[in-house]
C-alpha positions as CSV (number, residue, x, y, z in Angstrom):
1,X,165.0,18.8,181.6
2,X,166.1,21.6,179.5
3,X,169.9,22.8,180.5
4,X,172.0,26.1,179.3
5,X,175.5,25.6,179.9
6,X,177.5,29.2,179.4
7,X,175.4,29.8,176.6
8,X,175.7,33.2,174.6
9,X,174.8,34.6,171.2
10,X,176.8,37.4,169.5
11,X,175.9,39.4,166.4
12,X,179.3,40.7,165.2
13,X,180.8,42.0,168.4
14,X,178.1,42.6,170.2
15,X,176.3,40.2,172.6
16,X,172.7,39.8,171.8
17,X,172.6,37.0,175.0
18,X,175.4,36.9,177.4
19,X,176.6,33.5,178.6
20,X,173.8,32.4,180.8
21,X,173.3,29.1,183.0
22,X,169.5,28.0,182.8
23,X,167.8,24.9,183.7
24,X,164.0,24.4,183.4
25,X,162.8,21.4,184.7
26,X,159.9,18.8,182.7
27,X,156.0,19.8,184.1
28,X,157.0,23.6,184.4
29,X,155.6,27.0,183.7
30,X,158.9,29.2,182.9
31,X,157.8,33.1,182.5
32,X,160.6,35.0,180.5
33,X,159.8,38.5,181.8
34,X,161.9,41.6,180.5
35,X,161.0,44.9,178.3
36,X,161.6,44.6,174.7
37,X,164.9,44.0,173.1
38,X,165.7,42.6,176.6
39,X,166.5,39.1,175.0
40,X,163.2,36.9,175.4
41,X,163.2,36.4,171.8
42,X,166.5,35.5,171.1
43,X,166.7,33.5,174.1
44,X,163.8,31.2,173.3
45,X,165.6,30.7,169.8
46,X,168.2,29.1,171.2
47,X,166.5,26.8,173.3
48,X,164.6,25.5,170.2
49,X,167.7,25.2,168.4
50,X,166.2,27.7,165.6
51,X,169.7,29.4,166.1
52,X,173.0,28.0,167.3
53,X,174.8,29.9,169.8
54,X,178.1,31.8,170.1
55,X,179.2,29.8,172.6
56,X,178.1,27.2,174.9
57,X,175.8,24.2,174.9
58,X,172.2,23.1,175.2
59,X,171.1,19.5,176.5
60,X,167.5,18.3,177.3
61,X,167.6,15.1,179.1
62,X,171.2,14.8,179.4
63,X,171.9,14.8,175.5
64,X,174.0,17.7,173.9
65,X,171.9,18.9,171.4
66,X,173.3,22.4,170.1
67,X,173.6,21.5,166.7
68,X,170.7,19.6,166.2
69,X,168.1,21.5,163.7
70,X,164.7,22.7,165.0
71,X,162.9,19.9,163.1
72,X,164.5,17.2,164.6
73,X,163.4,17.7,167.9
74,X,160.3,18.1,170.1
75,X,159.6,21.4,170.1
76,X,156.7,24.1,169.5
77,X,156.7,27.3,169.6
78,X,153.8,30.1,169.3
79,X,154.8,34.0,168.0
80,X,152.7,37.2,168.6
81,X,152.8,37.6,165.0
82,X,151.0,34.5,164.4
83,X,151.9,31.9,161.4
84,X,149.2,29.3,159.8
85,X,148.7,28.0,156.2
86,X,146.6,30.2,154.2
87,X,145.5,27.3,152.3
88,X,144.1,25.2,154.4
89,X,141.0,25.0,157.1
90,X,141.4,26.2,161.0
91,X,140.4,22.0,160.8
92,X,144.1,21.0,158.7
93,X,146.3,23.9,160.1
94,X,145.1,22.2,163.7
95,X,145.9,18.7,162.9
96,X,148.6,19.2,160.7
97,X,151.7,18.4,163.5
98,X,150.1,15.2,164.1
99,X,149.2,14.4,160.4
100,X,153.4,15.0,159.9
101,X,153.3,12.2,163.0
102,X,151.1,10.0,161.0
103,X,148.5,10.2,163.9
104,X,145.2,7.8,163.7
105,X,142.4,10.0,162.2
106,X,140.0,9.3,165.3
107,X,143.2,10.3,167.4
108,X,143.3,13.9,165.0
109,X,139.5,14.3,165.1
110,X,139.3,13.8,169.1
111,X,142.6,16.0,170.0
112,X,141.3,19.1,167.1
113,X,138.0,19.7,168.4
114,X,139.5,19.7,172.1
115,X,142.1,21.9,171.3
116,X,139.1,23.8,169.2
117,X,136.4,23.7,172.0
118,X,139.6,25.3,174.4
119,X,140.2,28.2,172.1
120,X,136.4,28.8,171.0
121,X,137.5,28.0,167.5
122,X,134.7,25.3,166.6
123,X,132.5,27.2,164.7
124,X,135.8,28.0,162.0
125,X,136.8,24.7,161.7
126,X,135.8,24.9,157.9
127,X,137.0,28.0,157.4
128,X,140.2,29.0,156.1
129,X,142.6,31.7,158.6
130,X,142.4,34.4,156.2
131,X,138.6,34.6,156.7
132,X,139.0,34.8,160.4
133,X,140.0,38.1,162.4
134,X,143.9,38.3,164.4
135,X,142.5,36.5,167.2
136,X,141.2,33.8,165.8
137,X,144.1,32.8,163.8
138,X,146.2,33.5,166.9
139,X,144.3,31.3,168.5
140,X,144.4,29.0,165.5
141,X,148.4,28.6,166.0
142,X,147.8,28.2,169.8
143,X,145.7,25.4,169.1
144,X,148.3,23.7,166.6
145,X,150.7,23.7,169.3
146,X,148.5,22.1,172.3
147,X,147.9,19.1,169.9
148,X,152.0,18.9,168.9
149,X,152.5,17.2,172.3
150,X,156.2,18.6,172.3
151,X,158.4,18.3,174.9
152,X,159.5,22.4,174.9
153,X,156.6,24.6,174.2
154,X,158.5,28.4,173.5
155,X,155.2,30.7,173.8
156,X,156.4,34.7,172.9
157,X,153.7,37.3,174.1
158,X,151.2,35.0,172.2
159,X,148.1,36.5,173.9
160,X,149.2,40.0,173.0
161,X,146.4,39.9,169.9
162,X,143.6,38.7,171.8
163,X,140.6,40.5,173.5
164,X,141.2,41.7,177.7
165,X,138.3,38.4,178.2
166,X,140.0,35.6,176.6
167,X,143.2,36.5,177.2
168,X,142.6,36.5,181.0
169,X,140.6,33.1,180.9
170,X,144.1,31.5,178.5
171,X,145.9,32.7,181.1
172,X,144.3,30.6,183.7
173,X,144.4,27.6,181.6
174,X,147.4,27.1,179.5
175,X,149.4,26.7,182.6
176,X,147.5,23.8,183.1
177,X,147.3,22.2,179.7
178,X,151.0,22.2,179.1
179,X,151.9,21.1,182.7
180,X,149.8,18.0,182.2
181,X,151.5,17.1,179.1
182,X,154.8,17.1,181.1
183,X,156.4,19.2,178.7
184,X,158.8,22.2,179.7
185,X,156.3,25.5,178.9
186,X,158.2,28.9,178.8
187,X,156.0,31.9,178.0
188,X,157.8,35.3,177.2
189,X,156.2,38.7,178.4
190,X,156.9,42.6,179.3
191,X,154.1,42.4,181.6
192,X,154.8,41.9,185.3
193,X,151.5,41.6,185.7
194,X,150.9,38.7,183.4
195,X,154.1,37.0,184.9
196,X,152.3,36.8,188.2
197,X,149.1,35.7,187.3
198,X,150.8,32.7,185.3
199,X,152.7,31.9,188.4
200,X,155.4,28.8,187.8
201,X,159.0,30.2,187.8
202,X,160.3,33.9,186.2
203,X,163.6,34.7,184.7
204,X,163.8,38.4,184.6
205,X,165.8,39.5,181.7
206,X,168.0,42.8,181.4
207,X,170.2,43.5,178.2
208,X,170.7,40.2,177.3
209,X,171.1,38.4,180.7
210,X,169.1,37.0,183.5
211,X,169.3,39.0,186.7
212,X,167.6,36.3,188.3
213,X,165.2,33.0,188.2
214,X,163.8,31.8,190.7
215,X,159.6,31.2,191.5
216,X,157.8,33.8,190.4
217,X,156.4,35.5,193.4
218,X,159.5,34.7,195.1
219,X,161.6,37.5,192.6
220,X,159.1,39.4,192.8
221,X,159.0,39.3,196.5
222,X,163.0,39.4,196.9
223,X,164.4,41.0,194.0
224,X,168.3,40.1,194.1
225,X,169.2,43.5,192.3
226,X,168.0,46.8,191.7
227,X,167.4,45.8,187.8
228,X,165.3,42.7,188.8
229,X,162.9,44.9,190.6
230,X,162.7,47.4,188.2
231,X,161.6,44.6,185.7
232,X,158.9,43.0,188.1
233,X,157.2,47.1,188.3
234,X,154.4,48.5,186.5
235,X,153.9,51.6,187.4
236,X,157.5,51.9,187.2
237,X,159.2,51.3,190.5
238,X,159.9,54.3,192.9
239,X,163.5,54.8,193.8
240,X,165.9,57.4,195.7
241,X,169.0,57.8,196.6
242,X,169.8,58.5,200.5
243,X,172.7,57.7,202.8
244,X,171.8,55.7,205.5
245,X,172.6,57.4,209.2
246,X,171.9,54.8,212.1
247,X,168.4,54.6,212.1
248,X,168.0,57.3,209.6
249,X,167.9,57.6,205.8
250,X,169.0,61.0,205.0
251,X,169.5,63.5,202.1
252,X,171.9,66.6,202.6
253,X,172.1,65.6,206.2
254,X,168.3,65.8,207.2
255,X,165.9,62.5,207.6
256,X,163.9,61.5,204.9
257,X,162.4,58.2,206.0
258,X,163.0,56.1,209.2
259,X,164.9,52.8,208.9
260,X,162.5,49.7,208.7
261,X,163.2,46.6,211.0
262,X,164.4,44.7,208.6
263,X,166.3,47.4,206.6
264,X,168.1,48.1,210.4
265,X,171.3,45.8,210.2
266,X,172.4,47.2,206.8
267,X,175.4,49.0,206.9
268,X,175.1,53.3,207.3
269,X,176.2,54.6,204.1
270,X,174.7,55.4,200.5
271,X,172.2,53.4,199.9
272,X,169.0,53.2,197.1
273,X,165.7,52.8,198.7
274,X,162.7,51.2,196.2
275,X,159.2,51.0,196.4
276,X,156.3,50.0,194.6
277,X,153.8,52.4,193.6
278,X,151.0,51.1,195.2
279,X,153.0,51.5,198.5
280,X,153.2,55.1,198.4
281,X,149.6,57.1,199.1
282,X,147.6,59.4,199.5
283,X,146.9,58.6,202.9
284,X,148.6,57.8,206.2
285,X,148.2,54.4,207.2
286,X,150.0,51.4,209.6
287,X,153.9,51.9,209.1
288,X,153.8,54.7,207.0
289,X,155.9,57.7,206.9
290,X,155.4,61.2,205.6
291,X,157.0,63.1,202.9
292,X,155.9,66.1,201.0
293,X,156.0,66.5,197.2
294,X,154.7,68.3,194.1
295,X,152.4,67.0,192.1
296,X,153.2,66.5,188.3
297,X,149.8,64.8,186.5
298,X,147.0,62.8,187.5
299,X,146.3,60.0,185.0
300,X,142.4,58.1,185.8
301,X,142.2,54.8,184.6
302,X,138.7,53.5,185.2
303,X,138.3,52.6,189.2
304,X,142.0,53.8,189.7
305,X,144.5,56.8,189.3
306,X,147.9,57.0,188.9
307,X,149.5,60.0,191.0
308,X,152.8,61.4,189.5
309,X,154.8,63.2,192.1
310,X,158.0,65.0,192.2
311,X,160.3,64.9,195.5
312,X,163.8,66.4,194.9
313,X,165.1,64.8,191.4
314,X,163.2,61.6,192.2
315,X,159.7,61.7,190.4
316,X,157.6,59.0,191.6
317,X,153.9,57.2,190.9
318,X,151.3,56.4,193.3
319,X,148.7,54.0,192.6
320,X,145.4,55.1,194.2
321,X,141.9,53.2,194.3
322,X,139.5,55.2,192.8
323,X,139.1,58.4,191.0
324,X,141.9,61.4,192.2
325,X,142.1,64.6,189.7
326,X,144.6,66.6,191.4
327,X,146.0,69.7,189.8
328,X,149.5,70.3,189.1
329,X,152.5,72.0,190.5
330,X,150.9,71.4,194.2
331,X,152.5,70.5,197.3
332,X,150.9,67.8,198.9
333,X,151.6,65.1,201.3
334,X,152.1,61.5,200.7
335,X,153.7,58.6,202.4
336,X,155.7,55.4,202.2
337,X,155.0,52.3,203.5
338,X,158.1,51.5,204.8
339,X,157.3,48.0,206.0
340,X,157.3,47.4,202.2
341,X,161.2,49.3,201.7
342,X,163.5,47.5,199.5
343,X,167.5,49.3,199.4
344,X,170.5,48.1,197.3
345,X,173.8,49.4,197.4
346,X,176.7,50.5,195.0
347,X,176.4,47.7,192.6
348,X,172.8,47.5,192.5
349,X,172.8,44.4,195.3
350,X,169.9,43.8,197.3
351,X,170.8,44.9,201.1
352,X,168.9,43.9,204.0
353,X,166.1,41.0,204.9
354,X,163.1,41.3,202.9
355,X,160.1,43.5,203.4
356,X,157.9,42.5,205.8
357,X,155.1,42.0,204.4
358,X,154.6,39.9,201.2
359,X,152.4,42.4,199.0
């Protein structure tokens, strides 16, 4: 078990991490989930011990170990920008943790060319990671840290090199390599989508702190803030600001939306309503209410389209199956789903039970 006690790092007087409580538990996938210069980085540092923090302690296993170096303990760790040594073969750069180990040579020879066969690196054993394109030697490094057997494996956006095909079929399986090893696997992204589809548990990460932790689809599901949703959105989350009147949410004293079920025991009062962009639409449909808008661009990517909309000073994105080339400056109708309504209040809280429905 990997604990943060009050933790922070500071970098003259600024905080680059604010104190922050964390515990990640042996056997688990740990997505670190924030846009850049959110903290992911500096935050994995820590926990390998490559930097000591400001203040605060870390333990694994019940044993203080803030000031113990990098080398001394258990831990592997995997960089977008890759690192392997030019002089050796995909072969030696693989086994070189457990040569350092003084691992059997069967034991190297069976555990490289799994770790190989994984990564579709067996045809460049021989070869040296100069030779082979930015895939392959990030896939290289990858490799070198399945075989390390460490008890904290610190993955930051290590897939980020690597063609849409492999990186969706690494996706699937490193979650399940590293969970068998028993090892404590945290993997850093800025992609919401990439957080879900790993699963395990997500931090979501906001100027140096963690808005919340929790399972993954469960913060996504229930953000506790108004930052922790707008982290778990891509499109960017939809938001306005209303005041809520009985079963009303109004601007300048007429009804924009009705109030949801379970947004109805809220207090009345001002009030941010959020919603993700593939709950607004074209179309009318179960639970949905009306507004109408101006369009600002239509963006087509592939088999879907991404409808930017203005409504008062809010400008909004829906997310549309198939193709939609509408022109600009038109007013058109869209609507909510309001079954799917999130609101906070003043400070940004989540208000209310959560949406009804789970997508």
């Amino acid at each position: 078990m990997l604990e943060l006690r009050k933790v922070s790092k500071m970098v003259g007087v600024d905080y680059h991490i604010h104190p922050t409580d964390l515990t990640l538990q042996r056997g688990t996938l740990n997505v670190l989930l924030g846009p850049t210069l959110s903290g992911k980085t500096s935050l994995m540092r820590l926990m390998a011990g490559l930097d000591k923090p400001t203040s605060g302690s870390v333990f694994f296993d019940g044993v203080d170990v803030t000031g113990v170096p990098v080398q001394k303990r258990q831990v592997a760790m995997v960089y977008q920008q890759f690192i392997n040594y030019p002089a050796l073969t995909v072969y030696e750069n693989i086994a070189s943790p457990m040569r350092v180990k003084g691992v059997d040579q069967a034991t190297i020879d069976r555990e490289v060319r799994k770790a190989a066969d994984l990564l579709r690196l067996t045809p460049y054993l021989d070869r040296t990671p100069l030779s082979l394109s930015g895939g392959q030697q990030q896939r290289t490094a990858l490799a070198r840290a399945i075989v390390k057997k460490a008890n904290l494996v610190l993955l930051d956006e290590p897939l980020a090199n690597l063609d849409y095909k492999l990186r969706e079929e690494l996706r699937e399986e490193l979650p399940k390599i590293f969970a068998e090893s028993g090892a404590i696997f945290v993997y850093a992204t800025t992609e919401p989508s990439e957080a879900l589809l790993l699963g395990g548990n997500t931090a979501t990460l906001s100027e140096g702190r963690i808005t919340q932790f929790g399972s993954t689809i469960s913060v996504y599901r229930k953000p506790a803030d108004l930052a922790s949703a707008r982290i778990f959105a891509d499109p960017p989350l939809n938001t306005l600001d209303v005041v809520k009147v009985s079963n009303q949410f109004q601007r300048d004293g007429r009804m924009v939306l009705p109030v949801p079920a379970h947004l109805a025991a809220i207090p009345d009062g001002p009030v941010t309503i959020a919603f993700h962009p593939h709950h607004l639409s074209l179309s009318a449909s179960d639970g949905s209410a009306g507004l109408t808008a101006r369009t600002l661009v239509s963006e087509i990517a592939g088999s879907e389209s991404f409808i930017h909309v203005e409504y008062g000073n809010a400008r909004w994105v829906s997310l549309e199956h198939g193709i939609h080339d509408i022109e600009p400056d038109r007013d058109i109708d869209v609507f909510i789903d309001t079954r799917h309504l999130m609101a906070f209040g003043a400070e940004g809280r989540a208000l209310g039970a959560s949406p009804e429905l789970a997508a």
